[in-house]
C-alpha positions in Angstrom: 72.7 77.8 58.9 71.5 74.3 57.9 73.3 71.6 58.6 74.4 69.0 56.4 75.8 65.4 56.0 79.3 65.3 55.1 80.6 63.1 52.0 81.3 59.9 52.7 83.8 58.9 50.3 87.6 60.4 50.1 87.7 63.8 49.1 89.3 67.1 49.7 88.2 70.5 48.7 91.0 71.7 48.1 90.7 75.6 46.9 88.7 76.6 49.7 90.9 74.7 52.5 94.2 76.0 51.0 93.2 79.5 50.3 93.0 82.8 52.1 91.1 80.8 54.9 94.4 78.8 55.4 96.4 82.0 54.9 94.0 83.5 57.6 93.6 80.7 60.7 95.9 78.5 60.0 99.5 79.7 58.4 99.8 81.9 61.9 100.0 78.6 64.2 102.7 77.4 61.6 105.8 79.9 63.2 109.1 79.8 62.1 110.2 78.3 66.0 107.7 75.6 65.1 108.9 74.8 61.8 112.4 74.7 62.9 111.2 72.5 65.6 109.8 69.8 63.0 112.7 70.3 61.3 115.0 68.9 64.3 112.9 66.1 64.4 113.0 65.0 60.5 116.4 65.5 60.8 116.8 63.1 63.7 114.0 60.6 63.3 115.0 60.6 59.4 119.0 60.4 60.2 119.4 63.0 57.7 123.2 63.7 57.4 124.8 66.1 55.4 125.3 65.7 51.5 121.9 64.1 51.2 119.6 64.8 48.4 116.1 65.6 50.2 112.3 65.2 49.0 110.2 67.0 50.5 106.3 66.1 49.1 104.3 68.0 49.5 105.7 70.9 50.6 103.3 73.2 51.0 104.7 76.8 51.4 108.3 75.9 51.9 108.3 75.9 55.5 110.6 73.1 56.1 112.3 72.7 52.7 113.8 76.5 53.3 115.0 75.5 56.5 116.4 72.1 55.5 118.2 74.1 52.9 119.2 76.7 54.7 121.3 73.7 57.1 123.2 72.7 54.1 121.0 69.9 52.7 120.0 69.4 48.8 115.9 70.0 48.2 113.5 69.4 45.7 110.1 70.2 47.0 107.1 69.4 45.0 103.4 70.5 45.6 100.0 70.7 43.5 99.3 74.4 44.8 101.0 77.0 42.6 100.4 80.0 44.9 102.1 77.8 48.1 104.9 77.4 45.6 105.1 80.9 44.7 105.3 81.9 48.4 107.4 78.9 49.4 110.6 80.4 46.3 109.5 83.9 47.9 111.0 82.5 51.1 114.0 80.7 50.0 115.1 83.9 48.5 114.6 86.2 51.5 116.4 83.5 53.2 119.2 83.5 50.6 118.8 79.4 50.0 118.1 77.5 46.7 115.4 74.7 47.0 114.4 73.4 43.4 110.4 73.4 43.7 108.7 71.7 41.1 104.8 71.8 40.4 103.6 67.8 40.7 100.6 66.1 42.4 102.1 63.5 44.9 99.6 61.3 42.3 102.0 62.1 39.7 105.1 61.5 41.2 107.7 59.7 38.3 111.1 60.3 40.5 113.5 57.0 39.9 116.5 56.8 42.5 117.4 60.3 43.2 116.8 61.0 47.0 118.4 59.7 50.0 115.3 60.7 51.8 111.9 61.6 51.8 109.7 63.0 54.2 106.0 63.8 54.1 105.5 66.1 57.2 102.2 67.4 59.0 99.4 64.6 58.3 100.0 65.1 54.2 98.7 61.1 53.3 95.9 59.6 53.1 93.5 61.8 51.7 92.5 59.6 48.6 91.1 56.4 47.9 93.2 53.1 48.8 94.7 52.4 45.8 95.8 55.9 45.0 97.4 56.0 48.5 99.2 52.4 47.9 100.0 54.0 44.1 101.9 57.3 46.0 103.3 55.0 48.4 104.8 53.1 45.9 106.0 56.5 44.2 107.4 57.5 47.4 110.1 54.4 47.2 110.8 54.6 43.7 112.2 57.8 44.7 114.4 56.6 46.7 118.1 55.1 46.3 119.0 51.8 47.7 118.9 52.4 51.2 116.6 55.5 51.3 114.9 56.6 54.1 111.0 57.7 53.7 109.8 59.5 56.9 106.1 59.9 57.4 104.2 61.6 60.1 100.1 61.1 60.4 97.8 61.6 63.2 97.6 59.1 65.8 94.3 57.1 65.0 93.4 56.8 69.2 94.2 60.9 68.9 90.3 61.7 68.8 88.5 59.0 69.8 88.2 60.2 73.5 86.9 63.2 72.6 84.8 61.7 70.0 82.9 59.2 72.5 82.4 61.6 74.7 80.5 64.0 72.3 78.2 62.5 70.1 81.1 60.5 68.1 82.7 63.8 66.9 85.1 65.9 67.9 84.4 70.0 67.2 87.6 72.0 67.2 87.1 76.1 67.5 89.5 79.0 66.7 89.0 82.3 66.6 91.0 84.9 65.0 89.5 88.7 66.2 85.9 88.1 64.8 86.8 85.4 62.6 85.7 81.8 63.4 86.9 78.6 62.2 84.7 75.3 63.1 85.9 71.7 62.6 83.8 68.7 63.1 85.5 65.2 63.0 84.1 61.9 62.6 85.5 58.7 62.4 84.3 55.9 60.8 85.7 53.0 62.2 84.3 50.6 59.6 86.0 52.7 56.7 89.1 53.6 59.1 88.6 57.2 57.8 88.2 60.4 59.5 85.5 62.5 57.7 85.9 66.4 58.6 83.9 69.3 57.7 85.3 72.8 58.0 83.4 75.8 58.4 84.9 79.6 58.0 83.3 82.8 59.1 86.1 85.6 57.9 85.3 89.1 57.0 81.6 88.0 57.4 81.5 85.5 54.7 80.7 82.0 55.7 82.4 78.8 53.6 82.2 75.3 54.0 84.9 72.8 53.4 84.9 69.3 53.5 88.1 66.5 53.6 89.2 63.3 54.9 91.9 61.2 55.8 93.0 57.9 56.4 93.7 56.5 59.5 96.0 53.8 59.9 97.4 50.9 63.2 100.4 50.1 63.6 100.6 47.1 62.0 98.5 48.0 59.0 100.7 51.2 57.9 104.1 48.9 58.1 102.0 46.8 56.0 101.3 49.1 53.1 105.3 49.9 53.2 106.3 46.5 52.6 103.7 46.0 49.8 104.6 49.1 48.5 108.5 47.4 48.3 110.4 49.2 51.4 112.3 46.8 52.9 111.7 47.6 56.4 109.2 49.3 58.1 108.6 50.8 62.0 106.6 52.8 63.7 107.3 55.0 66.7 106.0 58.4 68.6 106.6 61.9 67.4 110.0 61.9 69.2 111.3 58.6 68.1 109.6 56.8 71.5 107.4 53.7 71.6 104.3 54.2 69.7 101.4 53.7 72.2 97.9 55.0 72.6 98.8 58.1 74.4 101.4 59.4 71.5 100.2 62.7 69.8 101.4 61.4 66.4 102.3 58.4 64.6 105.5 58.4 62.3 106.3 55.4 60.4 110.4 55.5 59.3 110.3 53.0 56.1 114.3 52.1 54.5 114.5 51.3 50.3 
């Protein structure tokens, strides 16, 4: 296996990253304790009370929009992927909840005042270019009613760097499922403020490459891009609604319409 240099402009593969490798290494880690878990903590950080018409984008396979539904909340969740839409409906029915999932790339976003809230779980943003980030953010409060809440959670930017300096500047995460192997190798460039990642699959023997990247974002630079983007208040605070500080896991940013 030769190794290669990853792209360095924004970019996501996304049919080989959300396809039966995701369905293979990742979707196990994503339990239902977990996702009720999250759940409690959108709820909470979001002050999500009941009668309010949700967003939830993306939403990937329904994970959270089922369970916010299934507590008595109103959900539209929107996605680019089909398929997770297809299994994300499976699940509202077994569950015996409506969500109303719609098929729309967060790029295409043309809601006007219909949500209380919004929330944009699990490190979904920053995967384009700048201006097609500010443009979703911007879509993100157009959503919104006066007052709205949008309730985003990223990776903490300090989360790697540790690691990172300590091994080369990158970061290799490993998981094995059986035989199965999944490789990631991060690297951050700090100029760009951009983590560029490479994946690597080995599942039934076939070996697949994948590449993405994501924006990382300060404190003062994500409540920045809110205000620009015409919330009227921005803040920042840990993944339980704590002070933000260089130790926190993740960074969630709580912006109001």
């Amino acid at each position: 296996m030769h190794s290669r240099e990853p792209r360095r402009e924004p970019h996501v593969d996304w049919e080989i990253l959300f396809g039966e490798n995701y369905d293979h290494f990742d979707l196990p880690d994503l339990t239902v304790e977990l996702s009720e878990r999250e759940v409690a903590r959108m709820v909470k950080l979001g002050h999500i009370g009941q009668n309010m018409d949700v967003l939830d984008a993306p939403c990937g396979h329904g994970r959270h929009a089922n369970i916010l539904a299934a507590q008595g909340y109103s959900v539209v969740g929107v996605d680019r992927d089909e398929r997770f839409l297809a299994n994300a409906a499976d699940g509202a029915r077994t569950m015996g909840v409506d969500v109303d999932y719609r098929q729309v790339d967060l790029r295409e976003m043309s809601f006007t005042a219909e949500f209380d809230v919004a929330v944009s779980w699990y490190s979904s943003f920053g995967y384009f270019d700048d201006e097609t980030d500010r443009d979703i953010l911007r879509r993100y409060r157009q959503a919104l009613r006066p007052g709205g809440r949008f309730l985003l959670d990223m990776h903490s930017p300090y989360r790697h760097v540790p690691s990172m300096r300590a091994n080369h500047d990158r970061h290799v995460d490993v998981l094995r499922r059986g035989e199965d192997m999944a490789v990631e190798i991060h690297e951050l460039d700090a100029e760009a403020s951009r983590c560029f990642s490479e994946k690597i699959t080995v599942l039934n023997g076939k070996v697949e490459r994948a590449g993405f990247s994501v924006r990382m974002f300060t404190a003062p630079e994500i409540v920045e891009w809110f205000r620009t983007a015409g919330f009227s208040d921005a803040r920042v605070m840990d993944e339980d609604g704590g002070t933000f500080t260089i130790s926190s896991r993740r960074l969630v940013v709580l912006g109001t319409a």
